[in-house]
C-alpha positions, 0 to 999 in steps of 0.5 A: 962366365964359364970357368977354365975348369969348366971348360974341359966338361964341355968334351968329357965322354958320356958316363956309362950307364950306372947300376940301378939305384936301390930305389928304383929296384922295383920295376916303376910303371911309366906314364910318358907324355909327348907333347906336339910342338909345345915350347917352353914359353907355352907352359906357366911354370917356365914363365909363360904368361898366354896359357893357363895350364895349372895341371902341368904347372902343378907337375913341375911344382910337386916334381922336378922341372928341368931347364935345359931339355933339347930335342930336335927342331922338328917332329920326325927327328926327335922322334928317331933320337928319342925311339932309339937312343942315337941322333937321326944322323946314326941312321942314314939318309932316313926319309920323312915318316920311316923308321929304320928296318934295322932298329926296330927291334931295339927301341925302348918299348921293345927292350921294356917289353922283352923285360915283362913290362905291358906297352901300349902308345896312342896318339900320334905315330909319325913313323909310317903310314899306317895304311901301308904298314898296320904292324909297325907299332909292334914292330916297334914294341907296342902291345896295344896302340890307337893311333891316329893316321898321319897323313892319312886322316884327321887327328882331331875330330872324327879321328881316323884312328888304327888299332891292332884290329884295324882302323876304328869305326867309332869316332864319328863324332868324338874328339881325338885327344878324348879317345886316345887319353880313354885308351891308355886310362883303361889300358893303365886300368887292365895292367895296374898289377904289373909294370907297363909303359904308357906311351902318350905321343899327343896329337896337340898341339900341332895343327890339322893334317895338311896335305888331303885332297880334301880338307880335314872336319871343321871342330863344331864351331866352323873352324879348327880350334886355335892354339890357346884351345889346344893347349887347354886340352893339353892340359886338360888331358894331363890332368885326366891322366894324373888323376887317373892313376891316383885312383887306380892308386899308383901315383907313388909306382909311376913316373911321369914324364913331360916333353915337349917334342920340339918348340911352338909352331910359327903358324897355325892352320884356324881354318879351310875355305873350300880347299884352301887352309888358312894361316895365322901366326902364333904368339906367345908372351914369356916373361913380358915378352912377345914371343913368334913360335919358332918350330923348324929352327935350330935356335931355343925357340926350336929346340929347348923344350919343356921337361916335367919329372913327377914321381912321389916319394922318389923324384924330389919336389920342387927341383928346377934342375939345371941338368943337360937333357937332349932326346937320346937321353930318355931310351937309357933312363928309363931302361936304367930305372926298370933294371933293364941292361944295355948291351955292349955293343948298342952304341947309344949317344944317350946318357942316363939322367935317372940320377939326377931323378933320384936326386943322386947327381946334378947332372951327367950330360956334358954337352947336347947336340941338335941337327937338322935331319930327315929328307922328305919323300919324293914328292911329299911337302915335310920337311918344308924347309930346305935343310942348310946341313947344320947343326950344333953342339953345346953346353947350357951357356954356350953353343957351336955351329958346325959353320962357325958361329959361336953364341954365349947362349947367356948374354944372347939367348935369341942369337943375334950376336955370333961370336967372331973369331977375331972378337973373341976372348982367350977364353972364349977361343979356348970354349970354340975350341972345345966344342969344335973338337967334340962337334968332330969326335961326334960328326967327323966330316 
């Protein structure tokens, strides 16, 4: 039960950023993975039980796991907290696939590359078509990109893929998570003697692109790969990418960083029958529970997502922290770590975890906020969901929603029993009163 004391952490102001430890002096190099659709339960080191993944689980175990990591509940939004530092209501009215003109200069790959760093992204984008804007991952601050066409063509097999050049002519026959961990191995391989950012925006393990006149390559089975297969090549992939940078020898100058971008899909796509796509529902077992993925929801299954930070010799092994993470938090870390300053007049809601990586603290986050966000274009089919306008504040034991309902997140992790206000305790009273003052600090409506 949360203590009286405790309580007034709820509404503390985020700390500023601190100076750069002396540990991370010199600049690290940083090797940061996006998982698509990847929830907790997925992942044997959160207690998943469906999926082997020993070379993540192997992360978690040699680094540092974090417990209470939240994005936003689905691709897009997580996406604009996480490029930019503020939650996607910071922006505006921002439709499905943009990002905002006005921001573009001030994502975490321009400020890393305007301090000296190499950048380079490949996998999903999200942000735009490519078609339609060619530049914008160096709009964005991205170097060199392969980067695979949204909704424009296949991620998978016989990817449509865009480089700087161009769209490539190359992957007849080849499998895109292949090309695109090749890509950032030999871009790690081309800068290891200077700092860089290698930015992996996985394309698994969401299902195939959706919306085509025609349906996108069955895989060489005559179907898409299933969900167990795609995280198999996750994790397959990780291991390429860790294993890469031992023997380019810079495990102990790099930070790997593990996400998730929000939780496991409900259904998945397994395979075409003319034009049309047909579904199945994804299960998972979590600690002997059978689990429906629960992408595009606002509860932990959509938006409490795994967090590996692996860093020999600097980030502690063995750690499963407690520290509130949400996906603003990730842009002023990493800027903090390579010594790069943040303006005054750049109002982030993100708050540096890099002491908590350093072992320095065991957390600076007080609450974490989720919503959900992003209209879809005209005429367009993402968000699938008609949006309620919610959205949440919350601490890791509890969890406010802008209609009322409280939750001990403890006693009723899947939400089934809001908290009246005529139920409620004095000290129960006194948490929704807390976190409703934030929740108006934050979002005045």
């Amino acid at each position: 039960m949360m203590t009286f004391a405790s309580i007034a952490l709820v509404v503390a102001s985020t700390m500023p950023m601190a100076e750069p430890a002396p540990q991370a002096a010199s600049k690290p190099n940083f090797l940061f993975i996006l998982a698509d659709d990847v929830g907790q339960e997925v992942l044997g080191c959160y207690g998943g039980q469906s999926y082997p993944t020993p070379h993540i689980d192997r992360l978690a175990q040699t680094g540092m796991q974090f417990d209470h990591c939240y994005s936003m509940p689905v691709c897009h939004p997580s996406r604009l907290a996480l490029m930019s530092g503020k939650y996607p209501f910071r922006h505006g009215q921002v439709t499905w696939g943009d990002y905002p003109k006005e921001g573009e200069g001030k994502t975490f790959a321009n400020l890393l590359a305007g301090a000296g760093y190499a950048t380079a992204v490949a996998g999903k984008w999200q942000l735009t078509l490519l078609g339609d804007h060619p530049d914008h991952p160096a709009r964005l601050g991205f170097q060199q990109w392969d980067l695979f066409g949204w909704h424009e063509g296949p991620r998978f097999y016989e990817p449509m893929i865009y480089r700087k050049e161009g769209v490539r002519p190359d992957t007849l026959g080849h499998y895109g998570p292949d090309l695109y961990v090749r890509s950032l191995i030999e871009f790690m391989k081309a800068h290891r003697d200077q700092p860089f950012l290698a930015y992996y925006p996985m394309a698994l393990c969401h299902e195939v692109t959706d919306d085509l006149e025609e349906p996108v390559p069955h895989s060489p089975f005559g179907r898409y790969d299933s969900y167990a297969e795609m995280v198999a090549e996750m994790d397959r992939n990780v291991g390429r990418l860790v294993a890469a940078l031992e023997a380019l020898k810079l495990r102990e100058k790099t930070l790997v960083l593990f996400v998730g971008d929000n939780g496991t899909p409900q259904t998945l796509i397994v395979r075409a029958e003319g034009k049309e796509l047909i579904k199945e529902p994804v299960y998972s077992r979590w600690h002997g529970q059978v689990l429906q993925g629960g992408k595009g929801k606002l509860t932990d299954g959509g938006t409490r997502v795994p967090l590996i930070a692996n860093w020999p010799g600097t980030v502690p092994e063995g750690v499963q922290s407690q520290a509130l993470v949400d996906f603003t938090d990730f842009m002023p870390t990493l800027l903090e770590l390579a010594g790069v300053p943040v303006s005054s007049d750049r109002s982030l809601d993100g708050v540096s975890f890099a002491p908590v990586l350093l072992g320095e603290s065991d957390g600076v986050r007080r609450f974490a906020y989720g919503e959900e966000a992003v209209l879809p274009k005209p005429g367009g089919v993402e968000p699938e969901r008609t949006s309620l306008g919610l959205h949440w504040v919350r601490t890791t034991d509890w969890k406010l929603y802008n209609d009322g309902r409280l939750y001990d997140m403890r006693q009723d992790p899947f939400e089934q029993r809001p908290i009246g206000r005529d139920q409620e305790t004095k000290a129960q009273h006194q948490i929704r009163t807390q976190l409703a003052k934030r929740q108006q600090q934050l979002r005045p409506e």
